[in-house]
C-alpha positions in Angstrom: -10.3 15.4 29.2 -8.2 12.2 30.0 -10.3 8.7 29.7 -8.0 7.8 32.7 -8.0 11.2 34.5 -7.8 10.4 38.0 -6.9 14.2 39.5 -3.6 13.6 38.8 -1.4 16.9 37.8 0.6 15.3 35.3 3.6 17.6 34.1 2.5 19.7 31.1 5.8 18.7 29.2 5.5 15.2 30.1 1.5 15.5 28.2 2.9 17.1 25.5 5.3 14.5 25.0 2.8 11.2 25.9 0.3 12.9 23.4 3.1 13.7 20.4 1.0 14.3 17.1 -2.4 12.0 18.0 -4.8 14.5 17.7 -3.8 15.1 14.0 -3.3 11.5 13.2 -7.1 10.3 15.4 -8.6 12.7 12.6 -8.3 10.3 10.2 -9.3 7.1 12.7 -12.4 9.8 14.1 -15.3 8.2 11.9 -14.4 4.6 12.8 -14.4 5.4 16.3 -17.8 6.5 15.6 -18.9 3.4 13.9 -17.6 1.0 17.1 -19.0 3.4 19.1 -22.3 3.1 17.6 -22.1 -0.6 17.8 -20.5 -0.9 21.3 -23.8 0.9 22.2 -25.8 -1.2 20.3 -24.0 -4.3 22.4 -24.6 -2.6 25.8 -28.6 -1.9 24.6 -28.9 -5.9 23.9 -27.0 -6.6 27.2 -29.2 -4.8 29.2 -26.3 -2.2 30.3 -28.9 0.5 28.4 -32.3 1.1 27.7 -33.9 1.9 24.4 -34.4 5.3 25.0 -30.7 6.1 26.1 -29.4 4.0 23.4 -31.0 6.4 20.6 -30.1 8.8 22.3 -26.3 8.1 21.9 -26.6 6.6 18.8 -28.2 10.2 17.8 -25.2 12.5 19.0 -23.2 10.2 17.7 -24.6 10.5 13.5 -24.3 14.7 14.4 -20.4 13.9 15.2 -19.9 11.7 12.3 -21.5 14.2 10.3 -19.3 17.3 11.5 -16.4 14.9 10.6 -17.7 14.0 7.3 -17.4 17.9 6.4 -14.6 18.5 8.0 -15.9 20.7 11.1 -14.3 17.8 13.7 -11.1 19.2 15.6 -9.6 17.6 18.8 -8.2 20.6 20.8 -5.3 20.4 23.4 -8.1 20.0 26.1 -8.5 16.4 24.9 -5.9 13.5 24.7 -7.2 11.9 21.6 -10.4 11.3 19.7 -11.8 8.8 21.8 -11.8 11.2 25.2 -13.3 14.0 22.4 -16.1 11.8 21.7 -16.9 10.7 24.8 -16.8 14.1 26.5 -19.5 15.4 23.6 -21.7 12.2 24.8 -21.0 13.8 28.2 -21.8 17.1 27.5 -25.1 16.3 25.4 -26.1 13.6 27.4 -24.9 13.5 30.7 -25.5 10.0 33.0 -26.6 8.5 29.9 -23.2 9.8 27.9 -21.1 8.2 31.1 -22.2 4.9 30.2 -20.5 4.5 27.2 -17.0 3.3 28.2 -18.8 0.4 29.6 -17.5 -3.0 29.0 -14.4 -1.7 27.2 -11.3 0.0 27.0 -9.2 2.9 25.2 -6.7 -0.1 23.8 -9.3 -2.0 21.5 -11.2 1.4 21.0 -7.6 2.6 19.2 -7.3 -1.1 17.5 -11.2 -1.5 16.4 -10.7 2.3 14.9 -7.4 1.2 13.6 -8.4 -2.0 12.2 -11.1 -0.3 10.5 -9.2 2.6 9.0 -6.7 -0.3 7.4 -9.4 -2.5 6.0 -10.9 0.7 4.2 -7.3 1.9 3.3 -6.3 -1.6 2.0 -9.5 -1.8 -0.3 -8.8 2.0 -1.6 -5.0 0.9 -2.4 -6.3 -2.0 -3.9 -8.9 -0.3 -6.3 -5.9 2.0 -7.2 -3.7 -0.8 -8.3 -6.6 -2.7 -10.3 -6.9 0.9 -11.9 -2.5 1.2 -12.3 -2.7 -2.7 -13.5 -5.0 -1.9 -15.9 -3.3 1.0 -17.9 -0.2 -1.3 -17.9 -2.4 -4.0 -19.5 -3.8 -1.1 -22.1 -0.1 0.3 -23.2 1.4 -3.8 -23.5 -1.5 -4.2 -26.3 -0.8 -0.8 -27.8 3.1 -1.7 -27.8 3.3 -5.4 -28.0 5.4 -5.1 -31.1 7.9 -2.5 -30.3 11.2 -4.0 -29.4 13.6 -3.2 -26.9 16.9 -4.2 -25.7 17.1 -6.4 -22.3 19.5 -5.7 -19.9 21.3 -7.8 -17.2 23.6 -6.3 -15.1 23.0 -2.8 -17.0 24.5 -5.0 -19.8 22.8 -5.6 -23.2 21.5 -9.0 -22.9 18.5 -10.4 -25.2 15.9 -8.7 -27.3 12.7 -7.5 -24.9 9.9 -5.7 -25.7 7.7 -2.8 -24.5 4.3 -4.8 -24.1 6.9 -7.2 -22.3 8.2 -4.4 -19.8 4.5 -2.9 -19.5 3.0 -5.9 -19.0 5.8 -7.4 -16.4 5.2 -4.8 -13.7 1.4 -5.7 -14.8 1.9 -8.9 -13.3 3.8 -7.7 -10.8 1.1 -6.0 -9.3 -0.6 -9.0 -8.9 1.9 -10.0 -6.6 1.4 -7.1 -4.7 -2.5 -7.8 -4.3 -2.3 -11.2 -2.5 0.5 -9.0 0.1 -2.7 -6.6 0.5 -5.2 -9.4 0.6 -2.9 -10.9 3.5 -2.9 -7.6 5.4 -6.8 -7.6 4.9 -7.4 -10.5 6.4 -5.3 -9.9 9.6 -7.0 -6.8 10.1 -10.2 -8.7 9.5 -10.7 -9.5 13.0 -13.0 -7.8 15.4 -10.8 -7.0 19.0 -13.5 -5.0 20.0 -14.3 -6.8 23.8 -11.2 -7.5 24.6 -10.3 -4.2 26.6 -7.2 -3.8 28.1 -6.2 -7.3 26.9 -7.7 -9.0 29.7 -11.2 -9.1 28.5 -14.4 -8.0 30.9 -16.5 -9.3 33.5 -19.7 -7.8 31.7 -21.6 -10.4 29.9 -20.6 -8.7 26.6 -21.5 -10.1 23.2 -18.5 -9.6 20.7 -20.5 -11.9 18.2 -22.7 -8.9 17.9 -20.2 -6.4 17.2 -18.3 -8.5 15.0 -21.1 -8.9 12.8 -22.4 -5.1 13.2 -19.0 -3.6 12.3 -18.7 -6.1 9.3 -15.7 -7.8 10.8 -15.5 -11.4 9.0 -13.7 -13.2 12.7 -13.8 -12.8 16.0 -10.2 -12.6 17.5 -11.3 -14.9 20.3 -8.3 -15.0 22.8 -8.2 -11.5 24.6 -4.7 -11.3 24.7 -4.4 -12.3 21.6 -6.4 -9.5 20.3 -3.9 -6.8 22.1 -1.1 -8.9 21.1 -2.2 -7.7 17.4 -1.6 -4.0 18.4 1.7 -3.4 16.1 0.8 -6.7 14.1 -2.4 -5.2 12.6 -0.1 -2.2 11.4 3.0 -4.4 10.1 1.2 -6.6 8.0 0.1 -3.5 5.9 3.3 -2.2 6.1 4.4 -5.2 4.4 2.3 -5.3 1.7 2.3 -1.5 1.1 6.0 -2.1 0.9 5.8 -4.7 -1.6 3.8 -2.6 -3.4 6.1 0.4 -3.2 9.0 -1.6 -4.3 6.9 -2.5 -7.9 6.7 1.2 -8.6 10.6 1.8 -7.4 11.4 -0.5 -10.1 9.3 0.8 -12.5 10.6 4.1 -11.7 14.2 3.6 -11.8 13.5 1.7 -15.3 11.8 4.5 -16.3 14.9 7.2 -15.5 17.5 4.6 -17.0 15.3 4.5 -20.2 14.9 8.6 -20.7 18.4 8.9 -20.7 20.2 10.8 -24.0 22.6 8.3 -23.9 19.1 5.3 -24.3 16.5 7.7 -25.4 14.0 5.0 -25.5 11.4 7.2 -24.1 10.4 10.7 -23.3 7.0 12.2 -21.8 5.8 15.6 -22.7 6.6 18.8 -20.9 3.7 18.8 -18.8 4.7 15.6 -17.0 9.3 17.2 -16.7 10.9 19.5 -14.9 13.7 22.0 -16.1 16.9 22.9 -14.7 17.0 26.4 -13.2 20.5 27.1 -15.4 20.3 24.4 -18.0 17.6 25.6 -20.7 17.9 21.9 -22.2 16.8 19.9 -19.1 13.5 17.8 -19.5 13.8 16.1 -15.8 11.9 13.0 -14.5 11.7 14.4 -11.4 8.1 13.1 -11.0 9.2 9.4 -10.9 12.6 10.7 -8.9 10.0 11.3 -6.1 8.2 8.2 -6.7 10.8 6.2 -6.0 12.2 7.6 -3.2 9.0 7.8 -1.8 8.5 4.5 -2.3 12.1 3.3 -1.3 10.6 5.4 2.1 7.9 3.0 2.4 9.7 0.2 2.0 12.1 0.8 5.4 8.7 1.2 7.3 8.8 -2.9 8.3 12.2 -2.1 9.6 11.2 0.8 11.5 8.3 -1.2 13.2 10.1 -4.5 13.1 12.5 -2.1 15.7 9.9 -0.8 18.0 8.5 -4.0 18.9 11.9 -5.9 19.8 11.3 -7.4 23.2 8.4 -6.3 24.3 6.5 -8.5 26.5 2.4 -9.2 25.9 0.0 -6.7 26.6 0.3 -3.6 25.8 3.0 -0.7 26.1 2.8 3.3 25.0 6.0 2.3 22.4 2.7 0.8 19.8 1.7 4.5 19.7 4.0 5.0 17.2 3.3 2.3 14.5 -0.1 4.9 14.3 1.7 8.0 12.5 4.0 6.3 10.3 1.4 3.6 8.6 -1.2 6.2 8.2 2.0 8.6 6.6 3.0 5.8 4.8 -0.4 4.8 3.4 -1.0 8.4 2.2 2.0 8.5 0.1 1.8 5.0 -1.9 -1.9 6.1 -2.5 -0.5 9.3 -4.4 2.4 7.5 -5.7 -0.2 4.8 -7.4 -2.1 8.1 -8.3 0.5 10.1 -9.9 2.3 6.9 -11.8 -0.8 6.3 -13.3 -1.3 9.7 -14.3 1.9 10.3 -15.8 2.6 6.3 -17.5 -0.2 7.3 -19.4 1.6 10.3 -21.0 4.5 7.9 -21.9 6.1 8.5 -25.8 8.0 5.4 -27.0 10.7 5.8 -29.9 10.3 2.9 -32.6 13.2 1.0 -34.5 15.4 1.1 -31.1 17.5 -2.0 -32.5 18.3 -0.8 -35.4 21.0 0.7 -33.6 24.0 -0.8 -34.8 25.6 -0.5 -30.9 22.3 -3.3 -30.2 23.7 -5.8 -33.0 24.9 -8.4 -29.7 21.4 -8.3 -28.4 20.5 -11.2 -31.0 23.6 -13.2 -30.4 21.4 -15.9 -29.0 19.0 -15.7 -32.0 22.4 -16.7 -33.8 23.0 -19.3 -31.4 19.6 -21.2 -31.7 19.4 -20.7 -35.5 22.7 -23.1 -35.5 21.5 -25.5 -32.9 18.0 -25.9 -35.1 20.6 -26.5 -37.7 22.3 -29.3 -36.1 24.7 -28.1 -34.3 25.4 -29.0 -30.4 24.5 -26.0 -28.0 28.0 -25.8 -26.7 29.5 -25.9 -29.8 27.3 -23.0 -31.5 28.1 -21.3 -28.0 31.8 -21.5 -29.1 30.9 -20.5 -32.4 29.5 -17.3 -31.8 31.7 -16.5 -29.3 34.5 -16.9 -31.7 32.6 -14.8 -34.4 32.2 -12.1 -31.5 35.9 -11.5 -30.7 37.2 -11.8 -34.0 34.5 -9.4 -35.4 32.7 -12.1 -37.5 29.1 -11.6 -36.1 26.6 -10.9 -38.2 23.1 -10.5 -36.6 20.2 -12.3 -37.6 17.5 -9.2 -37.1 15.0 -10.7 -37.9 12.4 -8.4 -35.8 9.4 -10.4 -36.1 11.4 -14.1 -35.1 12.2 -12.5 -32.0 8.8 -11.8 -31.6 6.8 -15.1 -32.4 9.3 -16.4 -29.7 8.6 -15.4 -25.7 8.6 -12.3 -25.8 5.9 -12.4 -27.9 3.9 -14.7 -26.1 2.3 -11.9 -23.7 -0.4 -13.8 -22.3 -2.5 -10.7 -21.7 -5.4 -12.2 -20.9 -4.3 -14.9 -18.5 -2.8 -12.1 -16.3 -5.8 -10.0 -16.5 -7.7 -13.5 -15.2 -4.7 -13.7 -12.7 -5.8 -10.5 -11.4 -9.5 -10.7 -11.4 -8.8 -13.9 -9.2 -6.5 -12.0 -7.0 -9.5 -9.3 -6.3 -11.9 -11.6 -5.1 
């Protein structure tokens, strides 16, 4: 069944292609199509397009649908285009007349974006509750390790003394960044299209108030154009801030595989969480965070991907925006495990104390030198000099003194300001 089958013998290759992998990918936008089904019909009862009696009707077949999707007994077969002609043709079947009335007063384009919008509003808060849940480990293992020091590194060259409740609690705040991306892509998607059709709006006295309330949508997208104009937008703005979030964990990960090296050894994680080498009985892999960060590096070229589909196109709306559907709900599924599987394994970590003891780290506190002869009265260019001088003629003598370093900023953690920061962000 076609929603716009008009006896047409349209070229079974030329289906194929037009359809491409929706049937898999309307699986996961099925029980949202159900719930703006439910309120469309809901709409049409108020606006006189239905009766009472048909409307519980529909509203009945349409809870046994949602429930054969909820365990997983839902399928689209090749008879249907998508999940929207599926639906409808059960109405049909069930209900007959009554099931006909449905499509009423809108169109397949804002049925895909209300199911779309949402899927991502759902997805977004899920993500969301995953990074609170990342953010707060982070937050636990900067406590734990507040006074373990570290080298810094610019330009993967020994810079300044760091520490690991620095690092941890860094990518903490990071996250927090990442939030007000999702909160962003929320409330873009927070607008209810439903109403507006094909992008030209309908001549039925519809009442998009209604549905916009009913499906919990917090605006109306008033201009009808506008709302079709979103198709593409609605996915982009998560692919955004998925992809900031994606690019957190890529750094973290990358950190991570820098810092297990023999050569840094300034971590390690249990066997459980490495691989081994097929030849090399020695090999304790990070293949785990590997993946992560490629997977997220993945993510992160998704904006270029859609930011490429959309050149030049003109308003209203063309069959290209059936691809930003596939590859955000891909996408979405991956930093969702990513978040999962970080947080699983980060929690596994195994730090190695007295790291700067390392005579190879004795340049790391060159700037504790530094300052100790400015507080003494010297000018800052001229202890510069100084220590400089000391450097190349092998005259520097380190002040390690472990817990100066740490009354100084990187011991100033402001834990619970960020957590603040965050619970702010989740409101």
């Amino acid at each position: 069944m076609k929603l716009w089958n008009k006896e047409d013998n349209l070229n079974i290759k030329i289906e194929k292609f037009t359809v491409g992998k929706d049937r898999y990918y309307d699986l996961y936008l099925a029980e949202y199509d159900i719930r703006a089904t439910i309120a469309h019909a809901k709409m049409l009862h108020n606006i006189k397009i239905i009766t009472h009696y048909e409307l519980d009707k529909i509203i009945s077949e349409l809870e046994k649908i949602d429930n054969d999707i909820k365990i997983g007994q839902f399928t689209i077969e090749e008879d249907y285009e998508d999940v929207h002609s599926k639906i409808e043709s059960i109405l049909v079947e069930k209900l007959g007349k009554i099931g006909k009335k449905i499509h009423t007063g809108r169109s397949r384009n804002d049925q895909v974006l209300v199911a779309t919008q949402l899927y991502l509003k759902n997805e977004i808060f899920e993500i969301k509750l995953l990074t609170k849940s990342l953010f707060s480990t982070l937050i636990e293992l900067a406590k734990k390790n507040k006074n373990l020091l570290l080298p810094g590194y610019t330009h993967l060259q020994v810079a300044m003394p760091s520490s690991f409740g620095l690092w941890f609690s860094s990518y903490a705040e990071s996250l927090i960044d990442d939030i007000f991306y999702l909160n962003t892509a929320f409330k873009i998607n927070d607008q209810n299209p439903l109403g507006s059709a094909a992008g030209y709006g309908s001549s039925f006295k519809i009442d998009r108030d209604f549905t916009t309330k009913e499906l919990g949508f917090n605006e109306l997208k008033y201009n009808v154009i506008s709302s079709q104009m979103n198709r593409g937008k609605v996915e982009k703005s998560v692919a955004i801030a998925i992809g900031s979030l994606a690019s957190t964990l890529s750094k973290f990960s990358a950190d991570i595989c820098f810092y297990m090296t023999q050569e840094l050894n300034f971590i390690s994680f249990p066997d459980e969480i490495t691989t081994g080498s097929s030849i090399m009985p020695h090999k304790k892999n990070p293949d785990v965070f590997e993946l992560i960060r490629g997977k997220c590096n993945i993510i992160q070229s998704l904006i270029s991907e859609f930011n490429s589909i959309s050149i030049n196109l003109t308003s209203g709306y063309h069959r290209d925006l059936q691809l930003y559907k596939g590859k955000v709900i891909e996408s979405i599924i991956d930093i969702k495990n990513c978040l999962e599987i970080f947080n699983y394994s980060i929690n596994k970590i195994r730090i190695r104390k007295n790291i700067l003891d390392d005579d190879k780290y004795k340049y790391v506190f060159s700037v504790e030198n530094l300052n100790e002869l400015v507080n003494s009265g010297y000018s800052f260019r001229d202890a510069y000099l100084k220590i400089s001088d000391d450097i190349k003629t092998d005259n520097f003598i380190p002040k390690k003194d472990f817990n100066h370093s740490l009354k100084g900023s990187i011991g100033n953690l402001c834990l619970k300001e960020i957590e603040i920061k965050m619970k702010k962000a989740l409101n």
